[in-house]
Backbone as a chain_set.jsonl record, in Angstrom:
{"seq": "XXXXXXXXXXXXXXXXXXXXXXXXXXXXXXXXXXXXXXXXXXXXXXXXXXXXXXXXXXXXXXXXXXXXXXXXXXXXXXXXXXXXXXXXXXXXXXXXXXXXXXXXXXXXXXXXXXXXXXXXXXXXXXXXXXXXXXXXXXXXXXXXXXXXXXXXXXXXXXXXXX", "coords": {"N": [[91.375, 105.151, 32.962], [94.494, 104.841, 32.073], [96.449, 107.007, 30.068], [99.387, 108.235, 28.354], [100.878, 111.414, 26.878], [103.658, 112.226, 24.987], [105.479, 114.888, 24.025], [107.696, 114.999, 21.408], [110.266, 117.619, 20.274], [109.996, 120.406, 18.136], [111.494, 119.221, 15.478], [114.209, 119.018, 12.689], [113.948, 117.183, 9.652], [115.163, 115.974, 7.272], [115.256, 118.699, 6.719], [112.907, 119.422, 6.886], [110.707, 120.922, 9.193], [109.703, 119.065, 11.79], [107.392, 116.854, 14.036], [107.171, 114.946, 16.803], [104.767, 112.609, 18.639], [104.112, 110.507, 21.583], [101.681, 108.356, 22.379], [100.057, 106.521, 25.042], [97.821, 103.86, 25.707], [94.996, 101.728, 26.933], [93.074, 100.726, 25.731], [92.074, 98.258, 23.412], [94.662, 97.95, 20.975], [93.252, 97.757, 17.861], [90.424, 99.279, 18.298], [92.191, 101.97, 19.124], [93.822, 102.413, 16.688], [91.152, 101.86, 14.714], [89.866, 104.547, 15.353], [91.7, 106.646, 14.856], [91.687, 106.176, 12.428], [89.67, 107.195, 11.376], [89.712, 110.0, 9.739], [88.015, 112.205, 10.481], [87.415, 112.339, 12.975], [89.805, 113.969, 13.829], [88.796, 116.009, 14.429], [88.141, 115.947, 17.731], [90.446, 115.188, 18.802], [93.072, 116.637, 17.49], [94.253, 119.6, 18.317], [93.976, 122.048, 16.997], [92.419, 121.612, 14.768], [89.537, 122.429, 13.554], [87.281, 122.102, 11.886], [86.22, 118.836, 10.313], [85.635, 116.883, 7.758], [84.257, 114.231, 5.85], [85.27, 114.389, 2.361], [83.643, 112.828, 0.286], [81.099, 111.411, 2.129], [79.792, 108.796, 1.638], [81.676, 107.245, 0.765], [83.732, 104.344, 2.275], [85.686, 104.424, 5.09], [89.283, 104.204, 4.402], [92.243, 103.068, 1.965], [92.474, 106.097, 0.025], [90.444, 107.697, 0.764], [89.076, 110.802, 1.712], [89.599, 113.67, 3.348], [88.254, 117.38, 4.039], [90.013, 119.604, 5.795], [89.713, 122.001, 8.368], [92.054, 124.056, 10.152], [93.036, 125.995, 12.415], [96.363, 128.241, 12.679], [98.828, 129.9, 13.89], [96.736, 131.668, 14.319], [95.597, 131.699, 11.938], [93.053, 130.803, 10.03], [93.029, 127.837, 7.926], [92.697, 125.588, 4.917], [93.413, 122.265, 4.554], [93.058, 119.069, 2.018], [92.914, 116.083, 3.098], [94.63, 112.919, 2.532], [94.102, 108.97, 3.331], [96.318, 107.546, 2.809], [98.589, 105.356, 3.773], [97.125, 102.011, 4.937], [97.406, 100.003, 7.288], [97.35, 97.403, 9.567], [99.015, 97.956, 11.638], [100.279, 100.629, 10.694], [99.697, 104.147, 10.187], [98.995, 106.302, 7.544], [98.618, 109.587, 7.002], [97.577, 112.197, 4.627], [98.003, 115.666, 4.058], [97.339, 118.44, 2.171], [97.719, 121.312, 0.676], [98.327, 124.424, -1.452], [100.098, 125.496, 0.386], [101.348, 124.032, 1.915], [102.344, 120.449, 2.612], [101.263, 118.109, 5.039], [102.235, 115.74, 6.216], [101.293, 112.927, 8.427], [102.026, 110.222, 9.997], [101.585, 107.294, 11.581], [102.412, 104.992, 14.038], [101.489, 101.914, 14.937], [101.682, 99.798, 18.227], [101.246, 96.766, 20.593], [101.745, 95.828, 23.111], [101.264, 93.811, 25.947], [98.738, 94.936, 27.982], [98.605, 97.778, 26.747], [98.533, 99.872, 25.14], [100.532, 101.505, 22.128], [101.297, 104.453, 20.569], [102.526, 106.24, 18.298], [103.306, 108.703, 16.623], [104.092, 111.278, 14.234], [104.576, 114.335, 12.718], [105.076, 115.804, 9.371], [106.291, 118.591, 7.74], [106.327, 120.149, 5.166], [106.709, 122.536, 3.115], [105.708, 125.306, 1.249], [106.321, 127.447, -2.05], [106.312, 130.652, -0.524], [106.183, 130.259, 1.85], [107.834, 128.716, 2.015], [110.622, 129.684, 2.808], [110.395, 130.903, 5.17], [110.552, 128.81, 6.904], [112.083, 127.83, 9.037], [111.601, 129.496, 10.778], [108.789, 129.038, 11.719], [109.157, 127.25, 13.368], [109.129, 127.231, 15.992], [106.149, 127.576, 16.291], [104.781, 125.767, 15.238], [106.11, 123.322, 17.491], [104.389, 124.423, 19.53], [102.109, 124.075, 18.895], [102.05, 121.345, 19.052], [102.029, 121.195, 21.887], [99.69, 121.885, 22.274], [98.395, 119.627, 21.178], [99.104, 117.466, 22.431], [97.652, 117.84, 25.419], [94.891, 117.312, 24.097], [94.825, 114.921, 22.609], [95.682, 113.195, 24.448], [93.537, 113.479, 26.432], [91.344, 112.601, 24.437], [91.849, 110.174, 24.191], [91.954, 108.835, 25.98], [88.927, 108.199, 26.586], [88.334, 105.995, 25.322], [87.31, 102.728, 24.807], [88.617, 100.436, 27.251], [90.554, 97.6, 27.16]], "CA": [[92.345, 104.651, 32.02], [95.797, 105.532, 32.103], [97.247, 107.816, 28.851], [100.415, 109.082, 28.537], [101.328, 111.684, 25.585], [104.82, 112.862, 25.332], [105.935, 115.396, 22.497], [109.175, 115.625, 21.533], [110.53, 119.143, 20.028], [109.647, 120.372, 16.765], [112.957, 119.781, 14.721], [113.884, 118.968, 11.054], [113.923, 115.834, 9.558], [115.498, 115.978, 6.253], [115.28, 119.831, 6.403], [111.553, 119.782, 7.347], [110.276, 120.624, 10.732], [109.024, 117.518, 12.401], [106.648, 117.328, 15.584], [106.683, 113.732, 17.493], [103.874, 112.478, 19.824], [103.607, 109.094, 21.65], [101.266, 107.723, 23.776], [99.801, 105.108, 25.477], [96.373, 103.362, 25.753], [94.768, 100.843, 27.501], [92.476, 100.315, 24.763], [92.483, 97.745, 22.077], [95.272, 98.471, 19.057], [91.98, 98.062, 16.854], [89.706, 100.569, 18.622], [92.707, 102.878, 18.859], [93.366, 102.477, 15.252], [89.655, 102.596, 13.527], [89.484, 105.683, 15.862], [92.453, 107.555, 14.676], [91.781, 106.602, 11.056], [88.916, 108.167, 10.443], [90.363, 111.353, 10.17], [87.046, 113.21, 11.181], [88.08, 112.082, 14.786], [90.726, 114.8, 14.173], [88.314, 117.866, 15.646], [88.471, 115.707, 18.772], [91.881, 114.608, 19.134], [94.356, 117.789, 17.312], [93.707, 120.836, 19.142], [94.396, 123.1, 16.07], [91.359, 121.482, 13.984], [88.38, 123.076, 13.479], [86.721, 121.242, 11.464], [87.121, 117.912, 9.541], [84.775, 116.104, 7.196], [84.604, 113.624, 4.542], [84.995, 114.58, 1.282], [82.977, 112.184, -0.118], [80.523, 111.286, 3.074], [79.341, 107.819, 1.456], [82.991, 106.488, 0.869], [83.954, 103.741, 3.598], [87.369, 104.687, 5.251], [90.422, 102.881, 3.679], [93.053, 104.605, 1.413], [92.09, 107.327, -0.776], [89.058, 108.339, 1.525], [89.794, 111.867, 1.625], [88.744, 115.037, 4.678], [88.586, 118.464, 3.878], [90.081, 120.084, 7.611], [89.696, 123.264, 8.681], [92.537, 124.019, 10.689], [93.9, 127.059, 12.823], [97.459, 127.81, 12.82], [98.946, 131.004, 14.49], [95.953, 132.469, 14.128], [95.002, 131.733, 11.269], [92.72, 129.416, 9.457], [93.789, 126.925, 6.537], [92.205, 124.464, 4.962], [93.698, 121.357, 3.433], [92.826, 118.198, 1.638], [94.137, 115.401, 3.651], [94.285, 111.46, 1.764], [94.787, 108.05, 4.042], [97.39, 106.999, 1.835], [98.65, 103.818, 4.437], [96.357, 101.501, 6.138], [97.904, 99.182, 7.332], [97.295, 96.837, 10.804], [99.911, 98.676, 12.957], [100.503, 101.863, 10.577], [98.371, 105.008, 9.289], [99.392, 107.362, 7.043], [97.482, 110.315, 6.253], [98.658, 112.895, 3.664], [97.225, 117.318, 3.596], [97.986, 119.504, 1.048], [97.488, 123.011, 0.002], [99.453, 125.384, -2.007], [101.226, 126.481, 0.881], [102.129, 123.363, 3.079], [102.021, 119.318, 2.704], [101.614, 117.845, 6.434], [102.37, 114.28, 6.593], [101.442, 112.447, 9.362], [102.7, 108.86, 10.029], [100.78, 106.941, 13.024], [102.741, 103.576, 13.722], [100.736, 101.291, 16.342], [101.791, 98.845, 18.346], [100.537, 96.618, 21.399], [102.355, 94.83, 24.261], [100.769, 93.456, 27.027], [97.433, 95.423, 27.798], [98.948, 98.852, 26.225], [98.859, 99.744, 22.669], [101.244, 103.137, 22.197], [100.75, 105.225, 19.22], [104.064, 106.872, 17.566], [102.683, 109.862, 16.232], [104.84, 111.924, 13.908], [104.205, 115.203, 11.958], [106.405, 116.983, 8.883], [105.196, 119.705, 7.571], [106.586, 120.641, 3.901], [106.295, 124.342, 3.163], [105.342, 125.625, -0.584], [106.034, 128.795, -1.996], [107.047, 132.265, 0.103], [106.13, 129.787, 2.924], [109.483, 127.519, 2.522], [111.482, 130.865, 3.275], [110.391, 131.216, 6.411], [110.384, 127.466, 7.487], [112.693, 127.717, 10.241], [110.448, 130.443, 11.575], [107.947, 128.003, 12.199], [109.041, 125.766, 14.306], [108.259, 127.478, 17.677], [104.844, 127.891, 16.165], [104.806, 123.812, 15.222], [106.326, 123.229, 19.181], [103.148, 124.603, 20.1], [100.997, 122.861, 18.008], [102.459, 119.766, 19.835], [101.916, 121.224, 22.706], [98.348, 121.458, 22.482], [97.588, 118.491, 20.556], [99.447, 116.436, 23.867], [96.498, 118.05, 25.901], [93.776, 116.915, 23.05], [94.834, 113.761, 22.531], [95.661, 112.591, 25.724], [91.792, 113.438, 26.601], [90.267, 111.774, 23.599], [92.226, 108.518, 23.56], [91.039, 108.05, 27.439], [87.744, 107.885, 26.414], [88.142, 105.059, 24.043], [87.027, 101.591, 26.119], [89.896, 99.961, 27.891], [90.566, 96.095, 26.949]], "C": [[93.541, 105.589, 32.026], [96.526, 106.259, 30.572], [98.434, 108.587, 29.005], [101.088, 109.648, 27.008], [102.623, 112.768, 26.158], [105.042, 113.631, 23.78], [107.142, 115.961, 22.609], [109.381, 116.91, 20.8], [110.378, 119.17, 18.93], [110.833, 120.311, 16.464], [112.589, 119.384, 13.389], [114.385, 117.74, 10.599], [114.089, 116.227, 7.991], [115.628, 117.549, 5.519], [113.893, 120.256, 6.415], [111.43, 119.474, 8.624], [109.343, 119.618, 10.888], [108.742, 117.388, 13.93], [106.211, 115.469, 15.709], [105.469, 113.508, 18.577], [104.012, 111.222, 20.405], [102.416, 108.904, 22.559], [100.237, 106.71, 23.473], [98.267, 104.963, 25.752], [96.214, 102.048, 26.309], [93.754, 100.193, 26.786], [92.85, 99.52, 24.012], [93.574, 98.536, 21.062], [94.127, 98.472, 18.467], [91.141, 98.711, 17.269], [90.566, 101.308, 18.293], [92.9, 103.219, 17.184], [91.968, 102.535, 14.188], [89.936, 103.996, 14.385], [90.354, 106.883, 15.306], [92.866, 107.313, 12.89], [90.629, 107.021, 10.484], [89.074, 109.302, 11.025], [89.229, 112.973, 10.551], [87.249, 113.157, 12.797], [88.712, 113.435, 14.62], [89.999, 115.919, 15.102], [88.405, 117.482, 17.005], [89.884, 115.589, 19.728], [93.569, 115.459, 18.879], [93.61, 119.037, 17.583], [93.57, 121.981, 17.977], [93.12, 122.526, 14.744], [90.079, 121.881, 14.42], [87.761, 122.494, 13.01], [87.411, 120.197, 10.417], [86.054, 116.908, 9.075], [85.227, 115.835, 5.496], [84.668, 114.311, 3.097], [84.201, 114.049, 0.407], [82.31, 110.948, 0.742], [80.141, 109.515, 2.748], [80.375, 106.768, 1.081], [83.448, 105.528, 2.028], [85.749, 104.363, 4.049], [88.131, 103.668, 4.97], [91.316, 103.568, 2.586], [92.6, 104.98, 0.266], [90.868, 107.441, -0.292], [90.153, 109.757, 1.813], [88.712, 112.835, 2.788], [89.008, 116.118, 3.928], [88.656, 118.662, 5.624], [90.455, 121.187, 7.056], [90.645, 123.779, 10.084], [92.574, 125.571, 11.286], [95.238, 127.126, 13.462], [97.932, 128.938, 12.645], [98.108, 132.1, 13.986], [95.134, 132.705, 13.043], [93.899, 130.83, 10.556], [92.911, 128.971, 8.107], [93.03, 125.593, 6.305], [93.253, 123.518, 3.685], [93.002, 119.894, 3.713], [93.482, 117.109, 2.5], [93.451, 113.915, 3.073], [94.786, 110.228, 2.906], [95.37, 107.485, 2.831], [97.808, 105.844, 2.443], [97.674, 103.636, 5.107], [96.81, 100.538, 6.479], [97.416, 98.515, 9.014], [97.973, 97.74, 11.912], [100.686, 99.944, 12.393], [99.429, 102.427, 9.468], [99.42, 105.781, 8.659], [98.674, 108.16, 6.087], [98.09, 111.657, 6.36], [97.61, 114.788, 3.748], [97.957, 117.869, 2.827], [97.272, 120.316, 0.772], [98.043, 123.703, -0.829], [100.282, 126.267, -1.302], [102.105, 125.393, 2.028], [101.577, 121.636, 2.291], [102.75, 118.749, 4.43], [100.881, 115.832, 6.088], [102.171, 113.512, 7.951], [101.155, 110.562, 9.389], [102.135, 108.556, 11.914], [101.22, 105.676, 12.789], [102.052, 103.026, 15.116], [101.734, 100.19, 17.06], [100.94, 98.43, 19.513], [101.43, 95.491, 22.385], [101.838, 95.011, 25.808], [99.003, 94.109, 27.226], [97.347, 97.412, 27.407], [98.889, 98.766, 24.613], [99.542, 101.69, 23.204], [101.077, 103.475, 20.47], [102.045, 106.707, 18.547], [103.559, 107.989, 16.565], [103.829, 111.148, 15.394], [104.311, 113.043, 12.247], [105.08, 116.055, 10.883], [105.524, 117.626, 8.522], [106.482, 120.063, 6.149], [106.276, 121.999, 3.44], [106.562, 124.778, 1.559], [106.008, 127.311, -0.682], [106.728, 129.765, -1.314], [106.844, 131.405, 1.706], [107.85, 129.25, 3.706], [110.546, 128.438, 3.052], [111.774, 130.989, 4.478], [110.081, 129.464, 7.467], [110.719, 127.646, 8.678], [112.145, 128.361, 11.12], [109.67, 129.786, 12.346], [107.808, 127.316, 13.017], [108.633, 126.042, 16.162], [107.194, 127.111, 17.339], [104.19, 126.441, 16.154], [105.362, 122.897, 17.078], [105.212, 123.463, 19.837], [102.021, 124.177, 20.002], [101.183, 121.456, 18.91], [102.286, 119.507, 21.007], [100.969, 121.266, 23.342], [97.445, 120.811, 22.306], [97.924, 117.551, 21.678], [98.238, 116.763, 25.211], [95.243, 117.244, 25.168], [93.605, 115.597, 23.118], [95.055, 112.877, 23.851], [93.621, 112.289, 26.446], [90.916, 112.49, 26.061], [90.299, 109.928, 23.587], [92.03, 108.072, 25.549], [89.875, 107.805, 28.012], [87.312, 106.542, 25.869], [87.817, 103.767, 25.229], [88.21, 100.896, 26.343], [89.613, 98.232, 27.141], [90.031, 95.272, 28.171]], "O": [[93.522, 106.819, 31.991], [97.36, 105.473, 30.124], [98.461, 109.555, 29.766], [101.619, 108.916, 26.173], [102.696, 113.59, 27.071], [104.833, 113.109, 22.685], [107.618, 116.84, 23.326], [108.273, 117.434, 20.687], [110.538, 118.104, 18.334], [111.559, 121.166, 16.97], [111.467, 119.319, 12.886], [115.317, 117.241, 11.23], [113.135, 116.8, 7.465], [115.935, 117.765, 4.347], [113.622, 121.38, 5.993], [111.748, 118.441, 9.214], [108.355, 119.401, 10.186], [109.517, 117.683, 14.84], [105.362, 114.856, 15.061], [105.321, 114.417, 19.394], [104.065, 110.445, 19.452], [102.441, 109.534, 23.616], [99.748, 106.234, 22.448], [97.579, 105.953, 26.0], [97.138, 101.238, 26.228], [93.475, 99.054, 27.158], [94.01, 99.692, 23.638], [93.294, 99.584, 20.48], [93.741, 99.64, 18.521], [90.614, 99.092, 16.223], [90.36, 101.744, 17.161], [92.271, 104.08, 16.569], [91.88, 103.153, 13.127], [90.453, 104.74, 13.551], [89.857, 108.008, 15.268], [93.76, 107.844, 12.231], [90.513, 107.212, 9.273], [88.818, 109.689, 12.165], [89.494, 114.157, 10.76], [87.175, 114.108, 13.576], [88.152, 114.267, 15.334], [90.416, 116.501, 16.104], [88.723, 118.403, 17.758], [90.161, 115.833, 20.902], [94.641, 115.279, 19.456], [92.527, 119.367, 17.1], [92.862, 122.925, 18.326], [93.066, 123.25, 13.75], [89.63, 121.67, 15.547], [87.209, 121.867, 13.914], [88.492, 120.325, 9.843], [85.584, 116.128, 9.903], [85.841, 116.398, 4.589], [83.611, 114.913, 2.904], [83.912, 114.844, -0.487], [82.6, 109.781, 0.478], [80.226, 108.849, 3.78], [80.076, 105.574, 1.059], [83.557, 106.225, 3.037], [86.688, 104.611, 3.292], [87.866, 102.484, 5.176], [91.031, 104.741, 2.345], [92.308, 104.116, -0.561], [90.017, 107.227, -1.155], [91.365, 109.819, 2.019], [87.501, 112.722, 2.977], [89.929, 116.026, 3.116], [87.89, 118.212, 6.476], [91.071, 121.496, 6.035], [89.992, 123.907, 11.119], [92.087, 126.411, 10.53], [95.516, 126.451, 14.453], [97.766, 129.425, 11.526], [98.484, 133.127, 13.421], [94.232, 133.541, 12.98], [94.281, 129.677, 10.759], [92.945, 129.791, 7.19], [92.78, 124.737, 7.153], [93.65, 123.824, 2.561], [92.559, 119.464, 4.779], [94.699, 117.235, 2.634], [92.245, 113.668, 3.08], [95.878, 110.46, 3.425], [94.682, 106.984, 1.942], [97.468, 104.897, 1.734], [97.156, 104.503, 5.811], [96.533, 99.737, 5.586], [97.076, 99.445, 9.746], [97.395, 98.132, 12.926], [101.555, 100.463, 13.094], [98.756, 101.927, 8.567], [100.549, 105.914, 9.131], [98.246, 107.877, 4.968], [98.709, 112.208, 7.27], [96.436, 114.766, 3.379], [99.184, 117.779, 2.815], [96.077, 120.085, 0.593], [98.877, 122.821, -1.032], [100.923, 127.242, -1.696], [103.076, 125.682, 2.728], [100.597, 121.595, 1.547], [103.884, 118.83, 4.9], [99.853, 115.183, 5.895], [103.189, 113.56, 8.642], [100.246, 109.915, 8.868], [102.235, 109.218, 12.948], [100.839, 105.045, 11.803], [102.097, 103.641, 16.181], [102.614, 99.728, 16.333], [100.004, 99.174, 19.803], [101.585, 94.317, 22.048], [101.954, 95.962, 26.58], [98.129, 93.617, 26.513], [96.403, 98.153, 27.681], [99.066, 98.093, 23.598], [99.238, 102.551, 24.03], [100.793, 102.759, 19.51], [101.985, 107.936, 18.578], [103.597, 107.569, 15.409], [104.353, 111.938, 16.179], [103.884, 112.657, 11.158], [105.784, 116.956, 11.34], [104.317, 117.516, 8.74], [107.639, 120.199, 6.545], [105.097, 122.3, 3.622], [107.568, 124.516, 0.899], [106.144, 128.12, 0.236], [107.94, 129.742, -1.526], [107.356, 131.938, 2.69], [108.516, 129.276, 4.741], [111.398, 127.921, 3.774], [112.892, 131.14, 4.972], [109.465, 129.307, 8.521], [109.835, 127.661, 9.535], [112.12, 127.936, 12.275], [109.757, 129.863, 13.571], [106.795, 126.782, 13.469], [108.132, 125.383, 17.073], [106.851, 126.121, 17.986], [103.286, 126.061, 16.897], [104.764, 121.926, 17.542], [104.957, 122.722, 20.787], [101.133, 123.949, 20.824], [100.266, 120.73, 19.293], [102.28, 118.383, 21.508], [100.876, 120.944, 24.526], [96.283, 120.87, 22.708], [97.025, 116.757, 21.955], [98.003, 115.814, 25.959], [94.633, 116.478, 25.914], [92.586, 115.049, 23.54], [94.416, 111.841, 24.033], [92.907, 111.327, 26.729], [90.08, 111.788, 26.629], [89.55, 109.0, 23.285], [92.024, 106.938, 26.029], [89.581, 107.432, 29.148], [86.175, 106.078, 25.949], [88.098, 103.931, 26.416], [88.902, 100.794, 25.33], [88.525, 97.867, 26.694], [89.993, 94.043, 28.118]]}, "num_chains": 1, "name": "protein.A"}
């Protein structure tokens, strides 16, 4: 199966750094989507998760199903809460927060012909003694992008082709 993930450069999107991804699948839109909304997938698919489980294991996924993830992020590890806040047919949106960052990520689907592509976009909100050093960040978020385009490329060419 053919995958192609492209990441564009971390920049700032309203004054928050913002990390794009796209790519492509030969899979169903609806495999790709259940797969990339239950956000326990993430230890497979973002290179920078460590771990990622339900918060409430007996909940079906759908919005306000909630993960605790265990991330690492220059070196360090962080955990936040993350909520599927959209579900929608052809968009996800699933929300983390901490007291030192809210990371939004926005997953719009689509599907033409025997491709489905996957629009992948990350801000990152910075709390605190964090927001100071925002701009700092953004190599560090460039890199993040750079190893989640390895990750994901892998995981989503596992998924069964149409």
């Amino acid at each position: 199966m053919d995958v192609t993930v492209a990441v564009a450069p971390a920049g700032y999107a309203g004054g928050m750094p913002t990390v794009t991804r796209t790519a492509t699948s030969h899979a169903p839109l609806e495999t790709v989507r259940d797969y990339l909304r239950d956000f326990s997938n993430a230890t497979e698919w973002d290179a920078g998760t460590i771990t990622c489980e339900p918060v409430d294991p007996s909940t079906a996924v759908g919005i306000g199903k909630q993960w605790t993830n265990v991330s690492e992020f220059r070196g360090r590890e962080t955990t936040l809460t993350y909520t599927l806040e959209a579900d929608e047919p052809e968009r996800l949106r699933i929300v983390g927060r901490n007291k030192t960052v809210t990371s939004e990520d926005e997953l719009d689907l689509s599907f033409l012909g025997d491709v489905t592509t996957v629009r992948y976009t990350a801000t990152f909100t910075f709390h605190g003694a964090a927001k100071l050093a925002t701009f700092l960040l953004v190599p560090a978020l460039q890199k993040l992008g750079d190893d989640a385009q390895r990750t994901l490329q892998a995981a989503l060419s596992k998924l069964p082709a149409s």
